[in-house]
N, C-alpha and C positions, 0 to 999 in steps of 0.2 A: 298572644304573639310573643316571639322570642327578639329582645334587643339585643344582638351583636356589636360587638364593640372592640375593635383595635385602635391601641392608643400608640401612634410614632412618635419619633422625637422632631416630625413637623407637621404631619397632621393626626387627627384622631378619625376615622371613619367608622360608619354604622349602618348597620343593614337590617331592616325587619326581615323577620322570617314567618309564614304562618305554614306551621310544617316543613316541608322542603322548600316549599317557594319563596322565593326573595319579594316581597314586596313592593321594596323601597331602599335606596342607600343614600346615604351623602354623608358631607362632611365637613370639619373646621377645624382652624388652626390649634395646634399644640402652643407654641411656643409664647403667647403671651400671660400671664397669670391673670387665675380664676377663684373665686371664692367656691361655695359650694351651693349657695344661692345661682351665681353667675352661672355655672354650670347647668344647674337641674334647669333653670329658665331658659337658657337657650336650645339647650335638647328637645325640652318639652315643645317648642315651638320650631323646632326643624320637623319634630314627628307632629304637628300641626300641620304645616305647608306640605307636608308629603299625601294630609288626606287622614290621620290618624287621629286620634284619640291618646293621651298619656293612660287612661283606663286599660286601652286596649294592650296596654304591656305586661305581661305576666312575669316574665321572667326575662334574664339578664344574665350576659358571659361577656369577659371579660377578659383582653389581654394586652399587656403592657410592657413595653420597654423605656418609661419613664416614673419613677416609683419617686420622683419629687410630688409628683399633682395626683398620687391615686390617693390620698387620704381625702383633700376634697371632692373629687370627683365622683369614689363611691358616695361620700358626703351625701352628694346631690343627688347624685340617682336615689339614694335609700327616702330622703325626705319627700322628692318630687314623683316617684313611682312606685315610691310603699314596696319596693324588690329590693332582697339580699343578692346582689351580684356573684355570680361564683365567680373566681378569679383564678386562670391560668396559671399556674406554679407548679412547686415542688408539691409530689402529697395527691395530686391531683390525677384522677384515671383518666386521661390521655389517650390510651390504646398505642403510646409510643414512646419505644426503647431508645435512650439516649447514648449511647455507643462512645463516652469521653471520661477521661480523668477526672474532671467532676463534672456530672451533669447535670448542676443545679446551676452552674454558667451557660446551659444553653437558652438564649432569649425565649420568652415567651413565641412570638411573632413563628420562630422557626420549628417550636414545637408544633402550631395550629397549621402550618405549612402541609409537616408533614403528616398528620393527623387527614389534611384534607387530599394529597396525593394517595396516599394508600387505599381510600375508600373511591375516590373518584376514578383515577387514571393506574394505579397501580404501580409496585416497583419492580424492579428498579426502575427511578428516576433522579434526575439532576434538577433541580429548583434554583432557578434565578429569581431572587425579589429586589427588583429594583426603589428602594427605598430611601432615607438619608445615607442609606452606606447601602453598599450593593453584596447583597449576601448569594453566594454558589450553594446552595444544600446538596449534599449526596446521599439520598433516599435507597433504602437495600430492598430487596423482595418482598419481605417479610415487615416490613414499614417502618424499619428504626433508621432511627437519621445516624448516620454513618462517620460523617466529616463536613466542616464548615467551613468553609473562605468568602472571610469579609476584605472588600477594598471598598473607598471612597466613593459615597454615590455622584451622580453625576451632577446632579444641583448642588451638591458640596463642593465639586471640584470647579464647578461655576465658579462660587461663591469666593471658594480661596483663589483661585485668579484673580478679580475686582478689588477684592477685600488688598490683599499681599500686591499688589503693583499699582503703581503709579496714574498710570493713561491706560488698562486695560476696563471697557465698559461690563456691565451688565448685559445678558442676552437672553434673547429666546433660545431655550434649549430644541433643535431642530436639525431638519437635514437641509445642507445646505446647497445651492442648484449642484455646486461641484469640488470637488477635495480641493481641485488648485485655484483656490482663493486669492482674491486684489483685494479686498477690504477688511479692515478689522475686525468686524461684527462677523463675516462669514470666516475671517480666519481663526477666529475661536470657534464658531459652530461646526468646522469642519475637526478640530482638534478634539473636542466633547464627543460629538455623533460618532464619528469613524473609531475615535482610541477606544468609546465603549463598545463599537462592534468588535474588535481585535482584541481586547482584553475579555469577550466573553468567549471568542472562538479559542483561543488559546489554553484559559483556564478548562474551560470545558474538554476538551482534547485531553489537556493535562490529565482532566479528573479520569475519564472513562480509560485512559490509559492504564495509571497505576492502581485502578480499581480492578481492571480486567474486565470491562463492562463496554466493551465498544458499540454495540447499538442500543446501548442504554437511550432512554426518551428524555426531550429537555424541555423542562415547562416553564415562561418566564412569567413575573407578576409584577404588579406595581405599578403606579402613574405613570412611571415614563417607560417600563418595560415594553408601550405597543409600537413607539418609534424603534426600536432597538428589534424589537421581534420580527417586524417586517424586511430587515435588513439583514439580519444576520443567519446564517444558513445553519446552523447547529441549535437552532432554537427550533423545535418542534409545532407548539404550542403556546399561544399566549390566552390566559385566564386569569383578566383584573379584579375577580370575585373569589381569588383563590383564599385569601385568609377568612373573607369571611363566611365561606364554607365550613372552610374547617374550623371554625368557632360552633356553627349549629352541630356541625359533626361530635367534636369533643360534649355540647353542651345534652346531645342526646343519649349520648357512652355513659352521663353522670345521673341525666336523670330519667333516660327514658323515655322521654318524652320529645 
C-alpha cells in the first residue's frame, strides 16, 4: 500500500491507497512539536484504527509546506515503516511545468494540486485550496500551473480577529441563518462566510479574465472549501481528496507503480 501524505501549516493528512483506490484518510495536527518517535507512533496507530497494518505500507510520498518538522518526521516514518519517503521538491518528475521566475518557490501542496487536475479533470482549470491561506491556482491545458494567488485563509482571518481585538469571540466558521446579523457571533460568521464567497467570485472572474479563459472550470479543495463551494456560484466542483490524489498520481509518474 502506498502512504500519502500532505503536510500544512495546520494539519498534516493521509490517505492509504491500494492502487487507485483510497482506502482510508485521516489526520492530525501540525502545529504542536513532535519527536520522531512521537510521530512514527502515532501514524502507526491512526493506520491501526483505520484497519491496517504498519507492514502493509510499502511505500511513502510526501509533501510539505513546513520544512521545520520534515527532518523528524521522515525520522519516523523511515524507523516505524522501514520506507524511504519520496519527497515532493525541486528535481522531482512531477509531470508539471511551473510557468514563474523561480519555480522552486512554488509550494509543494500546489505542485500535487496540479499534477492531480491534469490527470483527473483536465485543463484549463482554476484551483481553489482552501487551506491556512487560500490559494487561486491557474492550471493551462497542457498542465502547467500558470499563476498563483495567495490571500489569508479563512481560520486565519478568524484567528486574527480574536487574536488582534479586544471583545471579538472565537467561532464556528459557518453560514450564518442571515447576512443582516443582531449578534456577535453571527456578525462575524456572516463577515468570514460571505467575504469568502465574494473574494473567491471576484478573484476568480479576475483570473479567467486576464487569462482569456472565460469558461475555464473551477475546482475547490480543502476543509472548509465544502461550505464555500456550495455557495458560491463560480465554483464548479468541490474535491476534498484533491491533494491526495495527486500525491498517488505524481508517486506513480516516479515509480510506476
Amino acid at each position: 500500500m502506498l502512504l500519502a501524505i500532505d503536510i500544512g501549516n495546520t494539519n498534516i493528512t493521509m490517505g492509504l491507497f491500494r492502487g487507485e483506490i483510497l482506502m482510508g484518510n485521516f489526520r492530525m495536527t501540525t502545529q504542536m512539536p513532535r519527536t520522531s518517535d512521537e510521530y512514527g507512533v502515532l501514524i502507526r496507530e491512526l493506520i491501526r484504527n483505520a484497519g491496517f497494518e504498519p507492514k502493509d505500507i510499502e511505500q511513502v510520498i510526501i509533501a510539505s509546506v513546513v520544512p521545520d518538522i520534515m527532518y523528524s518526521f521522515t525520522s519516523g516514518i523511515k524507523k516505524y515503516f522501514c520506507a524511504e519517503p519520496i519527497i515532493v521538491g525541486p528535481g522531482l518528475k512531477t509531470g508539471v511545468r511551473i510557468n514563474a521566475e523561480n519555480p522552486k518557490e512554488a509550494g509543494a501542496d500546489l505542485i500535487v494540486d496540479a499534477a492531480a487536475v491534469k490527470e483527473i479533470y483536465g485543463g484549463p482549470a482554476i484551483v481553489i485550496d482552501y487551506g491556512s491561506a487560500t490559494t487561486f491556482e491557474l492550471i493551462l491545458e497542457d498542465g502547467s500551473l500558470d499563476a498563483v494567488v495567495i490571500a489569508p485563509g479563512i481560520q486565519m482571518s478568524a484567528d486574527a480577529l480574536s487574536n488582534r481585538t479586544a471583545k471579538l469571540p472565537d467561532v464556528e466558521i459557518k453560514k450564518p441563518k442571515t447576512i443582516l446579523a443582531k449578534e456577535i457571533i453571527s456578525n462575524i460568521q456572516a463577515g468570514l462566510f460571505y467575504g469568502s464567497i465574494g473574494e473567491a467570485e471576484y478573484i476568480v472572474k479576475k483570473m479567467k479574465e486576464e487569462a482569456g479563459l472565460p469558461n475555464i472550470k473551477v475546482i475547490a479543495t480543502g476543509g472548509l472549501g465544502g461550505i464555500i463551494a456550495e455557495e458560491c456560484k463560480e465554483i464548479d466542483i468541490y474535491d476534498s481528496l484533491l491533494t491526495l490524489k495527486g500525491l498517488r498520481i505524481i508517486h506513480k509518474r516516479c515509480t510506476g507503480k
